[in-house]
Every structure is written in C-alpha cells, then in structure tokens.
C-alpha positions as CSV (number, residue, x, y, z in Angstrom):
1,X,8.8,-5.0,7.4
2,X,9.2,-6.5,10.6
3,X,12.3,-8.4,11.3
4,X,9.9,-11.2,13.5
5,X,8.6,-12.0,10.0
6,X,10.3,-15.5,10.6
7,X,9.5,-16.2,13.9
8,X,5.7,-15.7,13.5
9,X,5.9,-17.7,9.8
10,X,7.3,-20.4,11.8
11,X,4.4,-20.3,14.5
12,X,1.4,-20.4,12.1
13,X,3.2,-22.8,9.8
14,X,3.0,-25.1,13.0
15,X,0.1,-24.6,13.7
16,X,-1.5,-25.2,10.3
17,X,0.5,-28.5,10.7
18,X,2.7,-28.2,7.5
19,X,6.3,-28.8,7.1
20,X,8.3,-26.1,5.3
21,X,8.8,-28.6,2.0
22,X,5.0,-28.4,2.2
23,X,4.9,-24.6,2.4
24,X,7.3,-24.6,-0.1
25,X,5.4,-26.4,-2.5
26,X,1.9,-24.6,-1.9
27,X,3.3,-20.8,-2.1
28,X,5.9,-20.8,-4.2
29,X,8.5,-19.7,-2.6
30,X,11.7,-21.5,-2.1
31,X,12.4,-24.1,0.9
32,X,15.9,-22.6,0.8
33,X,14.3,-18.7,1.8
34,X,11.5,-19.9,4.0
35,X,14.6,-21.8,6.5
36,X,16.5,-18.5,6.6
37,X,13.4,-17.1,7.2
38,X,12.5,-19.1,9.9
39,X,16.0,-19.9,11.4
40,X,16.7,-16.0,11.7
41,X,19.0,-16.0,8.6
42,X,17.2,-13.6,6.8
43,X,15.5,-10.7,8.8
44,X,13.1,-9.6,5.8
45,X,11.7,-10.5,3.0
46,X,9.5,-8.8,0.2
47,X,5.8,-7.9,0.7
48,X,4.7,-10.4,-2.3
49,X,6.4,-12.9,-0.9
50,X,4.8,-12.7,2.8
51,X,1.4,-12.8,0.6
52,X,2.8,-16.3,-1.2
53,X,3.4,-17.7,2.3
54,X,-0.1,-15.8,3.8
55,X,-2.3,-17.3,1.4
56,X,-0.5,-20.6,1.2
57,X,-0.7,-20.4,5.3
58,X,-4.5,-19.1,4.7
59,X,-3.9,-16.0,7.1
60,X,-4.2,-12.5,6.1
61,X,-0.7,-10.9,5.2
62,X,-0.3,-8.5,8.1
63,X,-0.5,-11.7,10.4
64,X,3.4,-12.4,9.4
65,X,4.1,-8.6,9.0
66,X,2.1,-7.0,11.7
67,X,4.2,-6.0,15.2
68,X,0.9,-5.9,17.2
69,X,-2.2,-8.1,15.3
70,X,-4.7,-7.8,18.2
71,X,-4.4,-3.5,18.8
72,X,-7.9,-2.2,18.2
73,X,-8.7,0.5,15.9
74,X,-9.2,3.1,18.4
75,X,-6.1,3.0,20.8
76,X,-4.6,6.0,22.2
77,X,-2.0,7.4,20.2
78,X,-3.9,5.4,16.9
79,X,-2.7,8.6,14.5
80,X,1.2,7.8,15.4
81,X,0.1,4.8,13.2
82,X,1.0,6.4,10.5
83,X,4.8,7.9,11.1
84,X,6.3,4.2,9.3
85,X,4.4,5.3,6.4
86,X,5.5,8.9,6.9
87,X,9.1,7.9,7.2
88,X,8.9,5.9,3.7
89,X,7.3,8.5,1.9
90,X,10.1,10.8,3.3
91,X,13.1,8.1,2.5
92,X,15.3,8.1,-0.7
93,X,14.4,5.1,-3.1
94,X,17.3,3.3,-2.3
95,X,18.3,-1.0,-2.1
96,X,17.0,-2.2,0.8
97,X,19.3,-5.4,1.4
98,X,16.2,-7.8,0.6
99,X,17.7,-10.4,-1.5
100,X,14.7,-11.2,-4.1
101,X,14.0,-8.6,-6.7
102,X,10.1,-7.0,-6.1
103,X,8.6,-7.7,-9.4
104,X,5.5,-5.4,-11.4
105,X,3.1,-8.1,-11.0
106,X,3.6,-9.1,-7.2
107,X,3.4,-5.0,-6.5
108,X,0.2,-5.2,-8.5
109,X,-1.5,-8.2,-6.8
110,X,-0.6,-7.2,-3.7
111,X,-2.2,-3.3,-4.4
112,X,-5.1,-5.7,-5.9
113,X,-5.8,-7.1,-3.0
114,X,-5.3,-4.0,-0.5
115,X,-7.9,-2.2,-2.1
116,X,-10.7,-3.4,0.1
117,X,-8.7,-2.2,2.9
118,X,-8.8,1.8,1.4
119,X,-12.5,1.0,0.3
120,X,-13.3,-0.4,4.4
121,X,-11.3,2.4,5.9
122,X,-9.2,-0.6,7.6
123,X,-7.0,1.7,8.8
124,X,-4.3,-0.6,11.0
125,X,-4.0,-3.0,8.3
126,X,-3.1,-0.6,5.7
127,X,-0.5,1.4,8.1
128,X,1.6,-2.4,8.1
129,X,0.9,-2.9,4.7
130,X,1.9,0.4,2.7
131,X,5.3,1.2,4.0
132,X,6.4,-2.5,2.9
133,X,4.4,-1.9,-0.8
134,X,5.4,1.8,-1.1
135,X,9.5,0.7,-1.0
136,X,8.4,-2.0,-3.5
137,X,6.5,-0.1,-5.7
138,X,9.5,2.5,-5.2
139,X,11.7,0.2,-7.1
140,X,9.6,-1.3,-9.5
141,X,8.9,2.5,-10.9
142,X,12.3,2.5,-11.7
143,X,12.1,-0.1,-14.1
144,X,9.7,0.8,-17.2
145,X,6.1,2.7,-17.5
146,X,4.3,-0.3,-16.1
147,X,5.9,-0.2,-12.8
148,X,5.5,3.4,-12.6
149,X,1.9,3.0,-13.4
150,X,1.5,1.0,-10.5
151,X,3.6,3.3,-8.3
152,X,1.4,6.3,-9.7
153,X,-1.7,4.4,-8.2
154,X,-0.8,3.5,-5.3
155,X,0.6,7.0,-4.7
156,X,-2.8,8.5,-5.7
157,X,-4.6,5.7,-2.8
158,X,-1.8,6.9,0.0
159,X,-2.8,10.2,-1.0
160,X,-6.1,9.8,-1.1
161,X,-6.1,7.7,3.0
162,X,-4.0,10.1,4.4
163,X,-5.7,13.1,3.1
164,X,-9.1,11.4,5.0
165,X,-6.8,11.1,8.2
166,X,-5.8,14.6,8.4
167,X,-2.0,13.5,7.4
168,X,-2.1,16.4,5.1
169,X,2.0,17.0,4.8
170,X,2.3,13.4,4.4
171,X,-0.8,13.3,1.9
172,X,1.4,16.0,-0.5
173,X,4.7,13.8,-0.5
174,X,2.6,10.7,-1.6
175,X,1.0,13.2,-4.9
176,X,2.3,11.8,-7.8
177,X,5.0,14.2,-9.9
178,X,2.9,14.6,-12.7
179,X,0.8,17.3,-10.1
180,X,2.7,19.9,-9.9
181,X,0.9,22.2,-7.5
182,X,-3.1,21.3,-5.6
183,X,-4.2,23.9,-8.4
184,X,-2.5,23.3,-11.7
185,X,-3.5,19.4,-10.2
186,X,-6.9,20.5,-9.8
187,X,-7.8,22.3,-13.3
188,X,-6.3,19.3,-14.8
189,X,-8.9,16.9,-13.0
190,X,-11.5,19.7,-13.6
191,X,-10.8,19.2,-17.3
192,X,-11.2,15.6,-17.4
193,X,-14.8,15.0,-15.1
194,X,-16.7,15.2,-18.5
195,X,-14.7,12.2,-19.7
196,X,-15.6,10.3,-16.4
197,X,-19.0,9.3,-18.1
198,X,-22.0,10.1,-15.9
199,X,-22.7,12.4,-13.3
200,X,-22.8,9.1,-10.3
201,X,-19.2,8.5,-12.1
202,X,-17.8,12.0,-11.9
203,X,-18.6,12.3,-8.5
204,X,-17.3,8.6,-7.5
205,X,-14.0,9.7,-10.2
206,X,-13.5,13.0,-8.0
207,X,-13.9,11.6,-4.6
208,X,-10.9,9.2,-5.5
209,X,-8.7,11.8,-6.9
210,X,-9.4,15.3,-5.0
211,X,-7.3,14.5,-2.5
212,X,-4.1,15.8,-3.9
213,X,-6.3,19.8,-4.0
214,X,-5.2,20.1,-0.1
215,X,-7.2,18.3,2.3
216,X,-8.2,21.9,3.7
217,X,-9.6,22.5,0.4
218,X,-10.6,19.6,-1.2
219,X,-14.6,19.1,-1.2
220,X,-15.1,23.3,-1.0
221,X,-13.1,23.0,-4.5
222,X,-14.6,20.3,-5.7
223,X,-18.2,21.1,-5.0
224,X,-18.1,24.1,-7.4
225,X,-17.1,21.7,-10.4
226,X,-20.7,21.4,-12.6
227,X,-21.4,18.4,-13.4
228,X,-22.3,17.6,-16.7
229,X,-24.1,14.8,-18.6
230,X,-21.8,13.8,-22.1
C-alpha cells in the first residue's frame, strides 16, 4: 500500500471538515493509529482499515491508497498496471511490519465490496486494491479453513481478471493449489457443471471458473462441455 496513505487521509479528513476524534469515532479505528497515520509515524496500514476510514470519510478506498486517482483507463503503458499485483503473487507470504493483525471478516468485506469492480472490468481500481487484499488474504489463509476459503476466492477472481487481461503467467500463480494442472483443473470443473443447476447457470458457473484451463485455451475447452438440464 502506499506509504502517502497518511498524507492524503489527512487531506480529505480536512476537507470533510472532521477532526481526527471525529474520524475516530465514525470508523472505528483508533485516534491513536489515525495520528501516526497522519503525522508520518506509521507508513501503512491494513487494507480494512483504509475502508473503516474511506467509508467513514465517504470516499472510495483507492482515494487513500491510490498513487495516481485521476490516470484514465486507457494510458500508455496501462498493462504495466499490473506488475504490483504480479510482484505479490510472486512474493513469499511473509509479516509485513503492519502493526494490526488483518482479520477473516475485514478480508471478506473488503473482497465483498470489490466485486463490482471484477463484475465492471474497473480495471485501475482493482490493480490498487488486490496487491494490498492479496498480502491480507495471504495471512489470514494461514489461520483456519475460513480464511483459506476467502484466500481460495479471491485467488480464483485474480485468476479469473488476469486471465481476461492476457496476464496469463501471472493468471497461473494466482490458481488456487487444489488445481493441480489447467487439465486435471478442467475435468474436475467438467464434472461438476451438472451440479451448477441450469444451463444459463452452467454457463455463468464456467465463465467464472475457466480461467485457470489456460487463457490460450480456455473458451475452445469450455465450449465442447454439453450442457445438460438436471
């Protein structure tokens, strides 16, 4: 996460006209952490907490997290928006010197609430948003089934974006473990598309979960599955 995470809290915090006992009180998050953040005490914080503060500030997260806000969708260069998220996937799961502890329900709300950012294709939101939620999610996996149920999904959405952005070494990093290969992945999937209900929810169900077949491969694959009523 950006280490001007402070500096840009303090800004709209001023601008919204509220004093930091205020924003205290109306995220959640201590008065004690929002000073360091502010004062340049503490460089980072997690990703759940910049949403505590964004909501309480009523901005969108990536307005504290973001390096460049106002960069349209189409600049030159736009794919090198994805080496941070490259560069996490690659990285050890390690302690990353952030003081408070990610927990499984902040990971979740905040995968919650990026979902209409996969869904939209808002694609320079979600390059600021998943490294931060990947390192969480990271951690929290180590911690019981729930976080790694969390982790597992997100890893199966990163998959799935990248995949559509032609990030296809990236795209087979993010695969969850349980895949071992794009074609033992594949039959397994295969298997389960008469369990997905209807033939409008296999088709929905195999668009959100081809992706870890190969991006080179995916829909040619997946349009020779028959679809069958249960």
């Amino acid at each position: 996460m950006s280490a001007n995470v402070g500096k840009r809290l303090h800004e709209v915090r001023k601008r919204r006209g509220m004093t930091q006992r205020q924003l205290a009180s109306a995220s959640g998050v201590s008065l004690s952490l929002i000073r360091k953040l502010e004062q340049g005490e503490r460089a980072d914080t997690r990703l759940e907490t910049a949403r505590q503060l964004a909501q309480a500030l009523r901005v969108p997260t990536t307005t504290l997290i973001a390096e460049h806000q106002d960069e349209p969708e189409t600049a030159p260069g736009a794919d090198d928006r994805w080496e941070p998220v490259r560069r996490t996937l690659m990285a050890p799961v390690r302690v990353d010197g952030v003081a408070e502890e990610p927990t499984v329900h902040g990971v979740r709300e905040a995968l919650e609430s990026a979902l209409p950012l996969f869904s939209d294709d808002r694609f320079a939101e979600l390059s600021v948003i998943l490294p931060p939620l990947l390192r969480d999610a990271d951690l929290i996996a180590e911690n019981g089934p729930e976080g790694r149920a969390v982790r597992v999904r997100l890893s199966q959405l990163t998959g799935w974006l990248l995949t559509q952005t032609r990030q296809f070494d990236a795209a087979d990093v993010a695969r969850p473990g349980r895949w071992k290969s794009p074609r033992t992945g594949f039959r397994q999937r295969r298997r389960s598309v008469h369990s997905a209900g209807s033939c409008c929810g296999a088709v929905g169900w195999l668009r959100r979960v081809s992706w870890p077949c190969g991006g080179q491969m995916r829909w040619n694959r997946v349009s020779h599955v028959r679809l069958r009523r249960n």
